[in-house]
VEXNULO-807131 format. One line per field, with one value per residue (C-alpha): residue in one letter; x, y, z. Coordinates in pm, whole numbers, plus 50000, padded with zeros to 5 digits. Example, Ala and Ser with C-alpha at 12.3 -4.5 7.8 and 13.67 -1.06 7.14 Angstrom:
! VEXNULO-807131
residuo <- c(a:s)
east <- c(51230:51367)
north <- c(49550:49894)
up <- c(50780:50714)
//
This chain:
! VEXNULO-807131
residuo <- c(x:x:x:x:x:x:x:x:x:x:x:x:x:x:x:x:x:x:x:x:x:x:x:x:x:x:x:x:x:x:x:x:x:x:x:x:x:x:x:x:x:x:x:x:x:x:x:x:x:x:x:x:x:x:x:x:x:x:x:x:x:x:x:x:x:x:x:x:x:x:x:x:x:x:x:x:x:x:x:x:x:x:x:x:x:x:x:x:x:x:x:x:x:x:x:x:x:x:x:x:x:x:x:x:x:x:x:x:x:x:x:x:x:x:x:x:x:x:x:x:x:x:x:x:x:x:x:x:x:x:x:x:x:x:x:x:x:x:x:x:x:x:x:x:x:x:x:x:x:x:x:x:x:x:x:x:x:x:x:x:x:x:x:x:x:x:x:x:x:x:x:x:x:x:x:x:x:x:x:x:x:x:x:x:x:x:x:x:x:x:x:x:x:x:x:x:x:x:x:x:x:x:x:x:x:x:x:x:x:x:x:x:x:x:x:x:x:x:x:x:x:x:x:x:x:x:x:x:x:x:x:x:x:x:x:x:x:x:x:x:x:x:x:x:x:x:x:x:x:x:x:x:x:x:x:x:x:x:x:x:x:x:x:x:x:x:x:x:x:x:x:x:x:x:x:x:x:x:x:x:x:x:x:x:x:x:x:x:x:x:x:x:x:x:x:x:x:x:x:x:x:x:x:x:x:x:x:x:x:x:x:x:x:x:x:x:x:x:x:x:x:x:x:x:x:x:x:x:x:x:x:x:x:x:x:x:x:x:x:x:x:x:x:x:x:x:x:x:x:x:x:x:x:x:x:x:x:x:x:x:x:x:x:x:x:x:x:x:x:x:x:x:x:x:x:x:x:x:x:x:x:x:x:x:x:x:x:x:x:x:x:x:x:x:x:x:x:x:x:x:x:x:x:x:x:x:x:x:x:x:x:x:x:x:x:x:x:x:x:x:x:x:x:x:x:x:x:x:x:x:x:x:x:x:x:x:x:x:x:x:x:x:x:x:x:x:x:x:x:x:x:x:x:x:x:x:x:x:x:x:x:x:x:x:x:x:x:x:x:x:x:x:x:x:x:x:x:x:x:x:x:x:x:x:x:x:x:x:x:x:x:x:x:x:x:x:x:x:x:x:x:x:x:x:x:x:x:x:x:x:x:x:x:x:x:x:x:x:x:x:x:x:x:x:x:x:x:x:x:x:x:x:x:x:x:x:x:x:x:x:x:x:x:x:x:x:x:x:x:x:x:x:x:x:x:x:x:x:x:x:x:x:x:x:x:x:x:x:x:x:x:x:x:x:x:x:x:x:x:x:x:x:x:x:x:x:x:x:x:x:x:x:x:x:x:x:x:x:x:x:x:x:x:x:x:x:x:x:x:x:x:x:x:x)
east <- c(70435:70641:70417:70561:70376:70047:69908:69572:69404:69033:68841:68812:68405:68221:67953:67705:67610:67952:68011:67642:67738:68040:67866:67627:67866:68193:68141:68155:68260:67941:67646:67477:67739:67471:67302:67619:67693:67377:67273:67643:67533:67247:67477:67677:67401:67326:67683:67682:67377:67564:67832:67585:67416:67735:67855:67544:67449:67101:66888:66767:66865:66633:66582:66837:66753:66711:66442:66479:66140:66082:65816:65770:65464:65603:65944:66086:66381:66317:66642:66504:66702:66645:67008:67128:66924:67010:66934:66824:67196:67364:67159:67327:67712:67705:67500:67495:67865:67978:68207:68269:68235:68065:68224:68536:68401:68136:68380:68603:68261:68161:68448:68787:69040:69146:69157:69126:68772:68655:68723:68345:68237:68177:68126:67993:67748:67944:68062:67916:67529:67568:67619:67231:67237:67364:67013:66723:66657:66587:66638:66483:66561:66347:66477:66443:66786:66846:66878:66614:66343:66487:66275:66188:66387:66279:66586:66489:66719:66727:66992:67076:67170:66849:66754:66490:66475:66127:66025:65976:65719:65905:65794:66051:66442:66627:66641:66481:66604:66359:66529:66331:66486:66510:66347:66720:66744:66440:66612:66714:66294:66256:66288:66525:66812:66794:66774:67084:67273:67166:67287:67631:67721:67510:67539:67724:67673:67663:67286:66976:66853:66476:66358:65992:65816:65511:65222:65322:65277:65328:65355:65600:65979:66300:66589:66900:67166:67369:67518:67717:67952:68135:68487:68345:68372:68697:68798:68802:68362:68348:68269:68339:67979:67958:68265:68153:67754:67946:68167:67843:67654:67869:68027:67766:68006:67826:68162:68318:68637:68969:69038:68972:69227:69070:69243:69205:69519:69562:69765:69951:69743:69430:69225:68983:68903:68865:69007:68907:69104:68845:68780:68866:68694:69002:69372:69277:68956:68972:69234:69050:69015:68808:68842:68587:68721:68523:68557:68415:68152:68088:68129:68431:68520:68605:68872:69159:69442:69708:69638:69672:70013:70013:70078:69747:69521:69284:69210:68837:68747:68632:68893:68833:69047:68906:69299:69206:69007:68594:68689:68999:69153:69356:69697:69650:69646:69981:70169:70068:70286:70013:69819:70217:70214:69831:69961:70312:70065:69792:70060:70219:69895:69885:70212:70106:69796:69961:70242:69998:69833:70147:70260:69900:69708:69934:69639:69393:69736:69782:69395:69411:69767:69701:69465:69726:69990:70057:70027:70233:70502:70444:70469:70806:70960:70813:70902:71237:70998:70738:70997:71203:70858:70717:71033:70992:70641:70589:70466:70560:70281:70418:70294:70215:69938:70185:70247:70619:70852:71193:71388:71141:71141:71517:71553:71247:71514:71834:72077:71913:72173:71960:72126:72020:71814:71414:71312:70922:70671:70499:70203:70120:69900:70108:70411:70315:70604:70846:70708:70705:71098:71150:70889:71093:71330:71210:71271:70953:70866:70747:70473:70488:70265:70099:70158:70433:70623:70899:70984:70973:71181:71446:71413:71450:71805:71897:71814:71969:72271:72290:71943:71900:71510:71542:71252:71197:71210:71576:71877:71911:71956:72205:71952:71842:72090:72274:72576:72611:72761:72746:72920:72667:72544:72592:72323:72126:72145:72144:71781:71656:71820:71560:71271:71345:71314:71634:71559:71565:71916:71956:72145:72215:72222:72147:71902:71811:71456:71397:71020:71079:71230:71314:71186:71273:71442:71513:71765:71689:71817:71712:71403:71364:71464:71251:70997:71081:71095:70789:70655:70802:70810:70437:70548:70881:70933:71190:71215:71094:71181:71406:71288:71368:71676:71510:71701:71591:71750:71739:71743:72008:71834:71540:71451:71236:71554:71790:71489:71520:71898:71887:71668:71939:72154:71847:71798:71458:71350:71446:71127:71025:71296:71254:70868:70886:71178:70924:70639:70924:70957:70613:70536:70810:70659:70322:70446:70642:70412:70049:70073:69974:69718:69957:70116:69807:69692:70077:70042:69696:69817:70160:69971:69714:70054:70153:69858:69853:70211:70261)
north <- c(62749:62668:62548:62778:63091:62902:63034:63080:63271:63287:63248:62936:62867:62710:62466:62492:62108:62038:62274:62270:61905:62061:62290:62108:61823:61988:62376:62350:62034:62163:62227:62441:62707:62814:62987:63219:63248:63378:63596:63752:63871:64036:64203:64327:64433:64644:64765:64903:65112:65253:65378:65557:65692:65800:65962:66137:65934:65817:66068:65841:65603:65292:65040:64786:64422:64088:63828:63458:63312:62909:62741:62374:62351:62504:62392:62733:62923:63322:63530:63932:64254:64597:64645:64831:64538:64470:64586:64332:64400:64354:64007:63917:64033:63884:63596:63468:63488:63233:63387:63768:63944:64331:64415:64589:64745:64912:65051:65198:65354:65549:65593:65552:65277:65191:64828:64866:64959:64638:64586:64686:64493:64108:63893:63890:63724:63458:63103:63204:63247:62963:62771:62759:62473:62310:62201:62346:62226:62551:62903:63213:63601:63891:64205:64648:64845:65162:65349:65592:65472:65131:64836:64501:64200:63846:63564:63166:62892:62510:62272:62203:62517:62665:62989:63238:63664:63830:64180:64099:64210:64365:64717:64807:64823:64511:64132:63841:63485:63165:62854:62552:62288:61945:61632:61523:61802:61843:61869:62245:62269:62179:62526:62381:62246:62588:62848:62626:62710:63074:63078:62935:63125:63430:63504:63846:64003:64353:64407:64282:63920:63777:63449:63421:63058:63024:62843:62942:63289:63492:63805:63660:63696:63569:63787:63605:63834:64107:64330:64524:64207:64318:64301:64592:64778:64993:64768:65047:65076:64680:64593:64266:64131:64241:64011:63718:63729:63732:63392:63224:63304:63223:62924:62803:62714:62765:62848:63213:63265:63314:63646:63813:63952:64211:64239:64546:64572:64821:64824:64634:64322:64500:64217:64216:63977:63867:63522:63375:63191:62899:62738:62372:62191:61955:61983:61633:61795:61837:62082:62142:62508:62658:62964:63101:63289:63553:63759:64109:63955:63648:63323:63152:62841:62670:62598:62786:62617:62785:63154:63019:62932:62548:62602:62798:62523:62542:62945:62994:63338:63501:63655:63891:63897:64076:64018:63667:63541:63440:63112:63052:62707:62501:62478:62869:62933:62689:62860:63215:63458:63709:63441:63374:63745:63749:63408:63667:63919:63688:63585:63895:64029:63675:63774:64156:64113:63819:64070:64350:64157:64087:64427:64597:64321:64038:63885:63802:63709:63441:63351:63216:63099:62717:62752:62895:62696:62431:62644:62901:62635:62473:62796:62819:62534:62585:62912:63114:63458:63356:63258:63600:63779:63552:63481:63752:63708:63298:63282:62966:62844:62750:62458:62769:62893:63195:63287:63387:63454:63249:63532:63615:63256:63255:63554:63416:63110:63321:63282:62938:62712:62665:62901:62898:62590:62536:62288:62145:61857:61725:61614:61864:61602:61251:61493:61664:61467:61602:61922:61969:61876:62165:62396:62269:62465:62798:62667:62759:62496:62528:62312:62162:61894:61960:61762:61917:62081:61792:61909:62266:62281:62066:62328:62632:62479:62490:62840:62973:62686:62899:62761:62388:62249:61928:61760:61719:61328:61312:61262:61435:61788:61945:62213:61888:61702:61786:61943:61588:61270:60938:60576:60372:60077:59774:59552:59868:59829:59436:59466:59701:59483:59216:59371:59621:59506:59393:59705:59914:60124:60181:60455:60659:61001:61248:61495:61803:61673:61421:61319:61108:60776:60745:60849:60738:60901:60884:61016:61351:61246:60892:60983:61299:61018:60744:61054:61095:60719:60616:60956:60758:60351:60303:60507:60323:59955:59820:60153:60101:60292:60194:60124:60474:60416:60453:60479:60435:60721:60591:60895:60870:61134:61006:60855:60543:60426:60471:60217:60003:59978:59962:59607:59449:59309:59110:58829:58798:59129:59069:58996:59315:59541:59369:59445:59777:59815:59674:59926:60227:60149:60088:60418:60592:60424:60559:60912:60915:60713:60514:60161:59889:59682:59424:59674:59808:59493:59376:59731:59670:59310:59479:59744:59500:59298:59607:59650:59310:59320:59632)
up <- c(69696:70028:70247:70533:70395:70387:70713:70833:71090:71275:71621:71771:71792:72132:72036:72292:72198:72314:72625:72778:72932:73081:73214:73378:73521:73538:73616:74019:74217:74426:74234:74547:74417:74138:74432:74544:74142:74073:74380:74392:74028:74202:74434:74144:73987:74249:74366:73963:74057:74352:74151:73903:74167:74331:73998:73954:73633:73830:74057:74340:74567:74638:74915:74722:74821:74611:74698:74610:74554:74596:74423:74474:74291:73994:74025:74001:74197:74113:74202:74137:74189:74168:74036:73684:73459:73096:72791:72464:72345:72658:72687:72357:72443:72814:72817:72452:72430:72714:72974:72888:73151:73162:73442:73345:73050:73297:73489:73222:73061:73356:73560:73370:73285:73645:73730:74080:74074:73992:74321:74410:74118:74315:73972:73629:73380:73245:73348:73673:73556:73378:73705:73700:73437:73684:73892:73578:73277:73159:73287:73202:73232:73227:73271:73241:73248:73376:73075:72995:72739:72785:72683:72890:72725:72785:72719:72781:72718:72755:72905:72550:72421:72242:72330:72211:72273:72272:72453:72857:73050:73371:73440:73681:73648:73775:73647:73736:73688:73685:73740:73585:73837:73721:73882:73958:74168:74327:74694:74617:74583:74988:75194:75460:75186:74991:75369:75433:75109:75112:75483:75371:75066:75083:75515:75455:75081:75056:74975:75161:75083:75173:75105:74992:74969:74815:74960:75280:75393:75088:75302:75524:75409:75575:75600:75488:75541:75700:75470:75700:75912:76184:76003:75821:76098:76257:76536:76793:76703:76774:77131:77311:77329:76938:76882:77102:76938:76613:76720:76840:76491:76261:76456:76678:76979:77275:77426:77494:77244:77470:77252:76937:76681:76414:76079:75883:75651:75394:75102:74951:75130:75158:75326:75697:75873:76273:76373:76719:76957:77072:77446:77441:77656:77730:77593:77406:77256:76860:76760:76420:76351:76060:75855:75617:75354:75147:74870:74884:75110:74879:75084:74874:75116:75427:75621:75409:75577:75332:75521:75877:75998:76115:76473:76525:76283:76594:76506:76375:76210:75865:75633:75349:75063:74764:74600:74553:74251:74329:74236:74401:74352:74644:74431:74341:74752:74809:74567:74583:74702:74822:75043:75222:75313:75421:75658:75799:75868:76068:76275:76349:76455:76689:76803:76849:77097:77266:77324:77381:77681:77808:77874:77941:78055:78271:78471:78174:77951:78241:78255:77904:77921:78040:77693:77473:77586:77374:77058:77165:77282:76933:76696:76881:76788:76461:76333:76426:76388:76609:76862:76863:76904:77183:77368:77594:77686:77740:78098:78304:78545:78931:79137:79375:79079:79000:78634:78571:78291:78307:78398:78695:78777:78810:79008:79278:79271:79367:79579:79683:79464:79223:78969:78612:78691:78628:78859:78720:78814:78507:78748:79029:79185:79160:79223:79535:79764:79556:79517:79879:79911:79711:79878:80237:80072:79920:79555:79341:79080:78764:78643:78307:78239:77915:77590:77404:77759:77735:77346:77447:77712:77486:77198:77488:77627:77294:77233:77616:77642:78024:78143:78233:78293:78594:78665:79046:79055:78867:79083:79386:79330:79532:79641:79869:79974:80296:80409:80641:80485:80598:80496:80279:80459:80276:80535:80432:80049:80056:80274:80028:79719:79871:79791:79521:79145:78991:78733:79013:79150:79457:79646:80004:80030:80332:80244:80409:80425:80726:80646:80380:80396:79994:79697:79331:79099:78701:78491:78321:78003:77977:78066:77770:77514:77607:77584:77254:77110:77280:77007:76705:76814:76646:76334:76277:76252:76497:76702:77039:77319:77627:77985:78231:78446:78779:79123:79499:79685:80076:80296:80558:80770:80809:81175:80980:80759:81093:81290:81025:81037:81404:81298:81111:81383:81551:81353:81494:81380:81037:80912:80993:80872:80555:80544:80655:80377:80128:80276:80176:79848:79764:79920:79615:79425:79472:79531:79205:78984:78957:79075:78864:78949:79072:79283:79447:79580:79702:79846:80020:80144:80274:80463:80621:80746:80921:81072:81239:81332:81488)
//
């Protein structure tokens, strides 16, 4: 016979001898997961009686809630609900055979063939229940269906596989699940580790949850849950103190959140959610952000990176994506094409009420701005789309405490010479001589001093090739400089060479200013790409980044440089044009930059010198 007409076909078998260890080591990478695995079943249990009581297929509506019981004395975890319960068959066909789940055919037998109902359905008796193996050594089930004349079925199985079916002894209709925990995992036996792991995974399930611990107050039970979260809810119901109590329970910052954006897309994303823009205490504060994502109001994980666009990693909020499998996986998320249009969506919506304040609400927009800043700046130079929606609506903070667009900011300028220029200190404070030079002249300056400003500014020249950002310490602007000329003095320069480091420039120029005798000055674009290398030298071997090109600018027109030059032709007096020449530069210095501690005390010594000799 040719051997390529011998086929055979069959079922492949699962040896519980075999897959039991699996299960128990291998199941979850967290074995607290048995509790959302087996109390989500609950849930289900109970969303299933909803719908039969919605289709008319049961008469009454109950108080639904499920109560986990801890027993330390006993060892045992009881999980009971008042849900649809199982019949001696069903036992067989959805426990006995490992990982079918009921769920589907439940819906097509009461309601149709439509997939999209299981939506309501949150998981299944499968894999999932058998999570439980996971901390007991042997778990038991006792449990009434819903079905008239319906008899109690008891099912108990060991870690090992072995299981025995008798009639149960439960009156009412529901299920309850005993959990035999092993001595291994005894913690999940202590109240505080099992409140915490009902609090994480179970915070927001759709039916009513009380913990019960015996040997305390039996009467006494702890609410777990709230089964109606505020994402639920239309947006235009939610008030701001709703949102903010929200924040502080289910992030426990003590701070206010800057803003709140509430997600409720339909179809085809179908997912809720609110994200929070957090308070940082300090620009250097941690920029982590965290997202909790659920699944039909099943806690599925933390900090869901893949949904958030990078730029706005510091947003903290709840997301609910019932699209997304219970058991999502983090390579599923980075390659999904459904969790890239849930991420376009979040920030459009960032885009939309940053926007929307904008036009309806300037003064809070500029409020939070100094807050926003640097993520706003950064989505920018990170993604073309953010850009084109933001452009319009990026607010530039004055040294004057205005907050102006750059087109306002322009037109303030006009007229002044200072066309299609953004003149900005990067330290109000250190700055302030400067800043006044301009001010002497009606020219508003911007103040950019955050972290990124000196990247974003680069990246907005490229976009407008019209508008050019000048910091006020780089050369002389013409905006200052006078109409007057004068001859540079070489006795002048060669006094000032004297005392000024060899690194140091030095030039003449007649500004329209008279009050300051000199100020330093550094290139614009020397200075950007030292900036930039200083970002990269520790990162790259052999890259380090050049020393600023700094100039003295003497001011011709002011009265202290002309007493000074009015020194030079006594040799007796010298000494002291060449110490109060010293006393000028040190003063740039200081108004341009923080002395080093070298400086300070030549500074200090100078000064005292002064004093004596004047």
């Amino acid at each position: 016979m040719n051997q390529e007409e011998v086929k055979e076909k069959g079922g492949i078998s699962v040896d519980t001898e075999h897959i039991f260890p699996v299960i128990k080591r291998w199941l979850y990478s967290d074995k607290e997961i048995f509790v959302r695995e087996l109390v989500s079943n609950g849930c289900d249990a109970i969303t299933k009686c909803k719908r039969l009581v919605s289709l008319g297929k049961m008469e009454t509506e109950e108080n639904w809630r499920i109560d986990v019981t801890l027993d330390e004395a006993l060892s045992e975890i009881r999980i009971t609900d008042n849900g649809i319960g199982m019949t001696a068959e069903e036992i067989k066909k959805y426990i006995n055979q490992i990982a079918l789940s009921g769920a589907l055919e439940f819906i097509e037998k009461y309601e149709g063939s439509g997939e999209d109902d299981a939506a309501g359905i949150i998981g299944h008796f499968g894999l999932g229940f058998y999570s439980a193996f996971m901390v007991a050594s042997r778990v038991d089930i006792n449990t009434l269906s819903f079905e008239e004349g319906a008899e109690s079925a008891f099912w108990t199985c060991t870690d090992g596989g072995d299981f025995e079916m008798k009639p149960g002894t439960r009156t009412v209709r529901g299920t309850e699940i005993t959990l035999h925990v092993t001595e291994e995992e005894k913690e999940y036996l202590k109240k505080e580790k099992l409140r915490a792991v009902l609090d994480k995974y179970c915070a927001f399930m759709p039916a009513p949850i009380y913990l019960h611990v015996m040997g305390e107050n039996e009467e006494k039970e702890e609410p777990i849950n709230d089964p109606n979260p505020l994402w639920l809810k239309n947006p235009s119901e939610c008030t701001e103190e709703e949102y903010k109590a929200f924040y502080h329970k289910v992030f426990a910052d003590p701070l206010d959140p800057l803003f709140t954006i509430h997600i409720n897309a339909e179809f085809p994303l179908n997912f809720k959610g609110i994200l929070y823009f957090p308070k940082l205490p300090d620009e250097y504060a941690s920029l982590e952000g965290q997202v909790k994502l659920f699944y039909n109001q099943v806690y599925v994980a933390d900090n869901i990176k893949e949904v958030i666009p990078e730029y706005m990693m510091l947003l903290r909020g709840v997301l609910d994506c019932p699209e997304l499998p219970l058991n999502v996986s983090r390579s599923y998320l980075q390659n999904s094409g459904y969790v890239t249009k849930i991420a376009n969506h979040i920030t459009k919506k960032i885009c939309d009420k940053l926007t929307g304040l904008f036009r309806n609400d300037r003064e809070k927009l500029a409020s939070l701005w100094r807050d926003i800043k640097p993520f706003v700046e950064y989505g920018c130079t990170r993604d073309a789309k953010f850009f084109s929606r933001m452009k319009d609506s990026i607010l530039y903070e004055t040294t004057d405490g205005e907050f102006l667009t750059i087109e306002e900011y322009l037109k303030k300028n006009e007229g002044k010479g200072a066309e299609n220029t953004v003149y900005y200190a990067s330290d109000k404070l250190q700055q302030v001589g400067y800043i006044n030079l301009y001010r002497e002249q009606g020219i508003t300056v911007a103040l950019l001093d955050g972290i990124i400003d000196s990247r974003f500014l680069s990246f907005l020249e490229m976009q407008d090739h019209a508008t050019h950002f000048v910091r006020i310490d780089s050369e002389t602007d013409k905006v200052l400089r006078s109409e007057d000329t004068a001859e540079d003095s070489e006795e002048l320069k060669e006094l000032f060479r004297e005392v000024v480091p060899e690194k140091v420039q030095i030039a003449q120029e007649m500004l329209k200013s008279s009050k300051i005798p000199a100020i330093l000055t550094l290139s614009e674009e020397k200075r950007r790409l030292a900036e930039i290398l200083k970002q990269y030298s520790g990162t790259i071997p052999g890259l380090s980044a050049p020393e600023e090109e700094v100039t003295l600018v003497i001011n011709r027109s002011c009265p202290l440089i002309a007493r000074i030059m009015s020194l030079l032709g006594d040799e007796k007096k010298k000494a002291k044009a060449r110490a109060l020449a010293k006393q000028v530069y040190m003063i740039a210095v200081i108004a341009q930059r923080s002395f080093t501690q070298e400086e300070l005390q030549e500074f200090i010594d100078s000064s005292i010198d002064l004093l004596y000799n004047a």
